[in-house]
C-alpha positions in Angstrom: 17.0 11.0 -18.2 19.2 12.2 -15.4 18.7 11.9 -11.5 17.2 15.0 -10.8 15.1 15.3 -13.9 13.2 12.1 -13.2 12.7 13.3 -9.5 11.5 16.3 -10.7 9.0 15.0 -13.3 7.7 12.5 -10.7 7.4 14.9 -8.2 5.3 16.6 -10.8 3.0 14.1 -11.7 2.1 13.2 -7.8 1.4 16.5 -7.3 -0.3 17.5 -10.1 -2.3 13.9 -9.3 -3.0 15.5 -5.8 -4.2 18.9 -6.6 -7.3 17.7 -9.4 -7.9 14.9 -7.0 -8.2 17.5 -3.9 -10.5 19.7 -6.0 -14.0 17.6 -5.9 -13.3 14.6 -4.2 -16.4 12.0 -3.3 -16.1 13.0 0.8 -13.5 15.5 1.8 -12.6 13.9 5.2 -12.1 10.6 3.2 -9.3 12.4 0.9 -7.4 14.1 3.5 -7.4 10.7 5.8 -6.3 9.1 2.4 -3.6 11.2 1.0 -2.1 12.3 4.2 0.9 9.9 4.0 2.1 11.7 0.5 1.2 15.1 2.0 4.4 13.7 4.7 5.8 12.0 3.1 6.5 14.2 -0.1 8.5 16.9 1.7 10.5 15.0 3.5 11.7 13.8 0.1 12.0 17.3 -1.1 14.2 18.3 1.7 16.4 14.9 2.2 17.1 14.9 -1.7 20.5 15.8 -1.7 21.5 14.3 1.3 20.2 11.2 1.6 19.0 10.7 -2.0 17.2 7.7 -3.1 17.4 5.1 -5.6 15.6 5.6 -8.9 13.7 2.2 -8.1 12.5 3.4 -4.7 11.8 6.8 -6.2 9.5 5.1 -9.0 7.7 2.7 -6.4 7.2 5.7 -3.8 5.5 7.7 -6.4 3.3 4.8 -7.7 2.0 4.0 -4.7 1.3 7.9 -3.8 -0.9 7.8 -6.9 -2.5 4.7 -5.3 -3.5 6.6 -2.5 -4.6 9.4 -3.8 -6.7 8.0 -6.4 -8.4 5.9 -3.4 -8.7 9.5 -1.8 -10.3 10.8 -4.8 -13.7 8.2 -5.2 -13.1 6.7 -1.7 -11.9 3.2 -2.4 -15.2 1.7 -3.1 -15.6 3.7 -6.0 -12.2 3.7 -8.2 -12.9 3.4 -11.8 -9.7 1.0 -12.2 -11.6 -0.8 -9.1 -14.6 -1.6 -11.4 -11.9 -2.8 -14.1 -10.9 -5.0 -12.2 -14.0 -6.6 -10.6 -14.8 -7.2 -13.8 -11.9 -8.7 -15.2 -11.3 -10.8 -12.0 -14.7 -11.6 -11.4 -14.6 -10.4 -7.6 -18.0 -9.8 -5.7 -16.5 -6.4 -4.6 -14.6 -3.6 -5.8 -10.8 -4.9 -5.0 -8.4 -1.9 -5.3 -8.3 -1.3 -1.4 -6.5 -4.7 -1.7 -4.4 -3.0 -4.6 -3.9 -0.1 -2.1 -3.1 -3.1 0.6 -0.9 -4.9 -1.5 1.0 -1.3 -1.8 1.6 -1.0 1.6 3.0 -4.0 2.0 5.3 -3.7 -1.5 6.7 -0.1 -0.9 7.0 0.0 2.9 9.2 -3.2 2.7 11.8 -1.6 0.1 12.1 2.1 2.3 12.6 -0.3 4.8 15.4 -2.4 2.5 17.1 0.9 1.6 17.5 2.3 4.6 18.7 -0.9 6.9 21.0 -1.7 4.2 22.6 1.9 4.0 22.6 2.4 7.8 24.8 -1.0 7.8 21.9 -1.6 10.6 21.7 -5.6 9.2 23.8 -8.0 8.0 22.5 -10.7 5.8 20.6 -11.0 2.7 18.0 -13.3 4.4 17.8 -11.4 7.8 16.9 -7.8 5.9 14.5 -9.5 3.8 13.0 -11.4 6.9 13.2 -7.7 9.2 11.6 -5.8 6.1 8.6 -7.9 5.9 8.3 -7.5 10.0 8.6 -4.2 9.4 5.8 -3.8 6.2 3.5 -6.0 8.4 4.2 -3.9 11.5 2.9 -1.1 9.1 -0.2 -2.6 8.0 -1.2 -3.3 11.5 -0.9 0.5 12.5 -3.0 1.6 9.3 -5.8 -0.9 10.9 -5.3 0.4 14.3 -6.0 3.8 13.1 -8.8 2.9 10.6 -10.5 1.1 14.3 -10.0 4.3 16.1 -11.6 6.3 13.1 -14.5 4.1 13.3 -15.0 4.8 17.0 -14.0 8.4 16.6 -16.3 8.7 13.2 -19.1 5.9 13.4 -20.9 5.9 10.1 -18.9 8.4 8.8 -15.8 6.4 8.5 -17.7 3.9 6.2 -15.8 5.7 2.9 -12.3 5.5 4.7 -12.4 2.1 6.0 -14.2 0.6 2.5 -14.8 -2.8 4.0 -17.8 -3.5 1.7 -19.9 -5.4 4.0 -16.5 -7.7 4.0 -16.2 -8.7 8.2 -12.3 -10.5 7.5 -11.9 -7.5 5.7 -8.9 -6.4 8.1 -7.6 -9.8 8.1 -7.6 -9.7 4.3 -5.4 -6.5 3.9 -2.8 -7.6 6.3 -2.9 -10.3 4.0 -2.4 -8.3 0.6 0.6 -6.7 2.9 1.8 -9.3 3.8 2.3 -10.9 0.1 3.4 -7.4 -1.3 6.1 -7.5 1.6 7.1 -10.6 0.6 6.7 -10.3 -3.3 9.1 -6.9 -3.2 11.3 -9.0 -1.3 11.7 -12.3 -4.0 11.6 -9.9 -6.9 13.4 -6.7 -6.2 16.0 -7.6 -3.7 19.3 -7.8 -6.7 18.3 -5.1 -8.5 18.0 -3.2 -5.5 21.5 -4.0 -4.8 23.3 -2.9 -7.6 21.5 0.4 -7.4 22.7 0.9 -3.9 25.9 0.1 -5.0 25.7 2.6 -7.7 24.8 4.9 -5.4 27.1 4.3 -3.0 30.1 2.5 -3.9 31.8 0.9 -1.5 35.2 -0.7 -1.6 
C-alpha cells in the first residue's frame, strides 16, 4: 500500500468514525468537547500533506488515537462498550478507558512531538528528545486538565459526562499519570523505528 493510499483510507475511516458517532451521541456538548482535537487536528493534516508529510507510524498512531477520542465522544467516557470489556477483564471498580484515552495523550503527543524536534534539527541527542518529548506530552496533559477545571466552573453538573471522574477525587492525578507512562512507553518502544522512518523520509547525508 503506497503513501497516499494509506493516508487516504485512514483519513476515511476517522471520518467515517466521526460522522456515525456525531449522529446520536449520549450528550451533544460532551462530543463536540471530545472530538474537537480531530476536527483541528485533521485538516491541518489535509493541507500540510505534501509539504511536511508524515511518517506512516505517526500517521497510524494519530488516527488511532482520533478513534479514541471520538468513541469517548460518542457514549461519553463513562459509557464505552470497550470500557466495560475491560472492567471486566481487569477487574477495575470503574470503567477505565478515560485512562486508555489518558494513556493516548500521553503516547501520541510525545511522537508529534519526536517528529517534529527531530526534523526541525531543534535537539540534539537521543536522550535529550526523548527527555523534552515527555515534558512536552506531560505539559499537554496538564492543559487538557486545566480546561476540563474551567469546564467544570463554566458547566457545573453539566460537565460531569466530559470530565468522567466517576466519583474518582485523584482522578486528575491519575491521568497525568496514564500520560505520563504513555509518554514514556512511546519513548522506550518507538524511538528506532521512528528513526529509520525519518530517515526514509528524509535522507540525509
Amino acid at each position: 500500500m503506497t503513501r497516499d493510499t494509506l493516508n487516504a483510507t485512514l483519513a476515511a475511516i476517522v471520518v467515517a468514525a466521526l460522522i456515525v458517532s456525531g449522529i446520536a451521541p449520549f450528550d451533544r456538548a460532551t462530543w463536540i468537547m471530545e472530538v474537537a482535537p480531530v476536527l483541528i487536528a485533521l485538516p491541518i493534516m489535509v493541507a500540510t500533506r505534501k509539504r511536511y508529510p508524515l511518517t506512516t507510524l505517526l500517521t497510524v498512531l494519530i488516527a488511532a488515537h482520533a478513534l479514541v477520542l471520538i468513541g469517548g465522544g460518542a457514549y461519553s467516557y463513562a459509557r464505552v462498550p470497550l470500557g466495560f470489556w475491560m472492567q471486566d477483564l481487569l477487574g477495575t471498580v470503574r470503567n477505565p478507558y478515560d485512562k486508555l484515552g489518558h494513556f493516548m495523550q500521553g503516547f501520541v503527543p510525545a511522537m508529534v512531538a519526536r517528529e517534529i524536534l527531530i526534523r526541525g534539527g531543534y535537539v540534539v541527542g537521543r536522550r535529550m528528545t526523548g527527555f523534552l518529548c515527555i515534558c512536552i506530552a506531560m505539559a499537554i496533559s496538564a492543559s487538557y486538565e486545566l480546561i476540563e477545571w474551567a469546564a467544570a466552573l463554566a458547566m457545573g453538573q453539566g460537565a460531569d459526562e466530559f470530565l468522567g471522574t466517576q466519583g474518582d477525587q485523584w482522578d486528575t492525578q491519575s491521568d497525568m499519570f496514564m500520560a505520563l507512562i504513555g509518554s514514556s512507553t512511546a519513548m522506550l518502544l518507538l524511538a528506532g523505528w521512528h528513526d529509520r522512518q525519518l530517515k526514509a523520509l528524509n535522507p540525509r547525508p
